[in-house]
N, C-alpha and C positions, 0 to 999 in steps of 0.2 A: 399471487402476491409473495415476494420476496422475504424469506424466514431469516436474513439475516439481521443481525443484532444491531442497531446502532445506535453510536453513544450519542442520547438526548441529553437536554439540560435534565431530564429526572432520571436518566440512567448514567452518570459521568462513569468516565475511562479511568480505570485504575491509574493510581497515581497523582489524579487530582484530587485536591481537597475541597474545594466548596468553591460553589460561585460566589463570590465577591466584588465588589471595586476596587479599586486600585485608587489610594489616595492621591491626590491631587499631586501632590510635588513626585508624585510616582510614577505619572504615567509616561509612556513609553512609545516610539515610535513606530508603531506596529508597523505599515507599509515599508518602512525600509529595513526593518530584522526579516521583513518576508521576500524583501527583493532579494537580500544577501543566500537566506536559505535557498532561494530562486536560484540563484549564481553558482552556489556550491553541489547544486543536485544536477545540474548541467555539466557539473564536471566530472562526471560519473560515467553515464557512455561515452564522453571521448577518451577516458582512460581504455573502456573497452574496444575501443578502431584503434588500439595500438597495438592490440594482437595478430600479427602476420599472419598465423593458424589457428582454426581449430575455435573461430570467433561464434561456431553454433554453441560452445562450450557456453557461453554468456549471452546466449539469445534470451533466456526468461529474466536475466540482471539485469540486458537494458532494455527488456518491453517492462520489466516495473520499475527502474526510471522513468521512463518515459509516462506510465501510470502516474507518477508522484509527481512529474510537471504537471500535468494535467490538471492532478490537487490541485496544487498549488498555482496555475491559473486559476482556477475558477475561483479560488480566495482571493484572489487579486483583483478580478472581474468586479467582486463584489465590493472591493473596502474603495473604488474607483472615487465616493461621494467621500465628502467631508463628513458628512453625520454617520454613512460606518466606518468611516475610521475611525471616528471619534466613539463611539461603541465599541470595537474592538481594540483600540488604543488603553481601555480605562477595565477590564474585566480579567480578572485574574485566573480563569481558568484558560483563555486563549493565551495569555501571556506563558502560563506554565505549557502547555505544548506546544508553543512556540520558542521552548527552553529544551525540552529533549527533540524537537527535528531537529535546532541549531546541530546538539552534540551530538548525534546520531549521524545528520548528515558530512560534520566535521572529520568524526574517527571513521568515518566510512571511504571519503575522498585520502584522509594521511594515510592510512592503510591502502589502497588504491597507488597512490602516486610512489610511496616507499616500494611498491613491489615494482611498479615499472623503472624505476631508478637503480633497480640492482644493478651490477654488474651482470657479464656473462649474456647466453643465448636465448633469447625471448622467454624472462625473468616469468613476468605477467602470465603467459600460458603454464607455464609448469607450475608457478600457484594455484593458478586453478584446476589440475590435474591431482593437487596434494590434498592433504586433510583440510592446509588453510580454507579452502572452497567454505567451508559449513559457516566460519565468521565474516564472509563478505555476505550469504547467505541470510545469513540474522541480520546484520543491519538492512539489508536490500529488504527484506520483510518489515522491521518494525520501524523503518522512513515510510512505508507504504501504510501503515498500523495510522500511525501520526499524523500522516500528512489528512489520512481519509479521518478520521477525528476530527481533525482543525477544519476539512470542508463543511461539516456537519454540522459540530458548535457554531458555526461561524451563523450558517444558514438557520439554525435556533434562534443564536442573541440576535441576529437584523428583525426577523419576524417578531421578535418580541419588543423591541429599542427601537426599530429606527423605524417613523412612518412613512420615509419614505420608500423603505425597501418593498418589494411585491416578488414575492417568489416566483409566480408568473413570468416577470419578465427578466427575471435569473435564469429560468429552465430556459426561458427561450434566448438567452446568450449563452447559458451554455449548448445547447443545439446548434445555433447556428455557427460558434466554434469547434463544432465537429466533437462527438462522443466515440471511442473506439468499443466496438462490440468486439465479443467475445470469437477464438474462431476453435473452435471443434468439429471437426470432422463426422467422429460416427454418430449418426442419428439420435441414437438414443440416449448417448453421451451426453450430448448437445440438450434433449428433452428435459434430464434430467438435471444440468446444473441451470438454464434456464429457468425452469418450473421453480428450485430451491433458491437459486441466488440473484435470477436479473440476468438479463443478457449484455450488459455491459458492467458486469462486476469481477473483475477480474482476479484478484484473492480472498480469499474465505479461510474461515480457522477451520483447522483440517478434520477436528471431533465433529464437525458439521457435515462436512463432506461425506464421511463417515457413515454419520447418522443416514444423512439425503439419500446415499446409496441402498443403504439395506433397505431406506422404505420405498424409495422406488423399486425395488425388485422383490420386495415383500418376502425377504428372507432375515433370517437370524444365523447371528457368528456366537460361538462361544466368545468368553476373555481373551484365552491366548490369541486366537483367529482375527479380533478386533486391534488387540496390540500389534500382530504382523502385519496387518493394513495399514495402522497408522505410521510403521515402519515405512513401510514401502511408499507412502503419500508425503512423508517427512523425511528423510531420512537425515538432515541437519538441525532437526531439532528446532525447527523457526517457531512452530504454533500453524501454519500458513501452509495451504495450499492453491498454487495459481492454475488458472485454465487452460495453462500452456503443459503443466506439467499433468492436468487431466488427460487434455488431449494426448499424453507421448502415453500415459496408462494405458489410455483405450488402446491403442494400437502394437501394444503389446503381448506377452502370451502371459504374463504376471495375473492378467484380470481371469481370466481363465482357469488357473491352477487357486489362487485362491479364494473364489468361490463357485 
């Protein structure tokens, strides 16, 4: 069983404040602020096919858009009825994270589109060659942060609000919309984030990962030795570690020298 965290209605995601209702003359059209954040996180990898070169640079930016479409269908899948829409239309904790993917996903695309509009010789790549990399970085993580929130809440308030939701035949739309598993290569690589995260979980906060490792291999790191990992598993600072960038670990000589 999967040891990662997720945010229930009795464990909310920092930054929210309380489950509430949303007064009447308040509420708000949820399906279409989610079509919109729909529309804005699509324009995210075709920023990245504007790269002539060097587009593996942003292989792990657009397999996690592509991740946060996937959220964000399957919230969409769900608010399909009237009565969840109307559930998630009225509860002000969906509403508040459906307020930071908006501007996440916003300063994520202006930032995006200013770099491809420079002037001069394929702008876009030599951005991400530079330091800017670590803030396209963050936001590419905490849309991903977000977006996996808002599927969870969501999948909370119907089970509890709407009777005609069945979680049953949520799992099995999203299956039969196709779930992407995870791909790692080396065996035990694989064993191991499987076993800690789900085989189709594709980022984890990286103190986890961390953890998962030493106890899968039933060793201990000093402090410093634990801060140089989480170096070397973050180095932009997101919180976040994805299974793409497990998988480039494994196949390095990094894992090797430091432990």
């Amino acid at each position: 069983m999967s040891n990662q965290k997720r945010y229930t209605l009795k464990d909310m995601p920092k930054g929210v404040s309380s489950l509430t209702l949303m007064p009447g003359d308040h509420e708000r059209n949820f399906v279409a602020e989610l079509h919109a954040v729909q529309l804005e996180a699509k324009r995210i990898p075709q920023c990245y096919k504007l790269m002539k070169k060097n587009r593996d640079d942003a292989l792990e930016l657009v397999q996690t858009a592509a991740q946060v479409q996937q959220k964000l269908d399957t919230v969409a899948r769900r608010a399909e009825s009237a009565s969840a829409t109307a559930v998630l239309s009225h509860h002000s904790v969906i509403l508040e994270v459906m307020e930071k993917l908006k501007s996440i996903a916003g300063e994520y695309v202006a930032l995006l589109q200013a770099e491809v509009h420079k002037s001069g010789d394929r702008p876009l790549e030599k951005f991400m060659a530079s330091r800017g990399r670590r803030k396209v970085e963050q936001f590419s993580s905490a849309l991903l942060v977000e977006a996996s929130v808002l599927a969870e809440l969501s999948d909370d308030l119907l089970m509890q609000h709407d009777s005609e939701y069945s979680a049953e035949a949520a799992a099995a739309a999203d299956a039969a919309a196709g779930v992407e598993m995870v791909e790692i290569l080396d065996p035990d690589g694989r064993q191991m984030w499987v076993s800690e995260f789900g085989a189709t979980t594709f980022m984890v906060d990286v103190v986890k990962v961390v953890k998962g490792l030493l106890r899968f291999l039933n060793v201990n790191l000093t402090s410093e030795e634990r801060r140089t990992l989480l170096q070397v598993f973050n180095p932009s600072n997101t919180g976040q570690m994805s299974s793409l960038r497990w998988n480039e670990f494994l196949k390095s000589s990094k894992f090797l020298t430091l432990l």
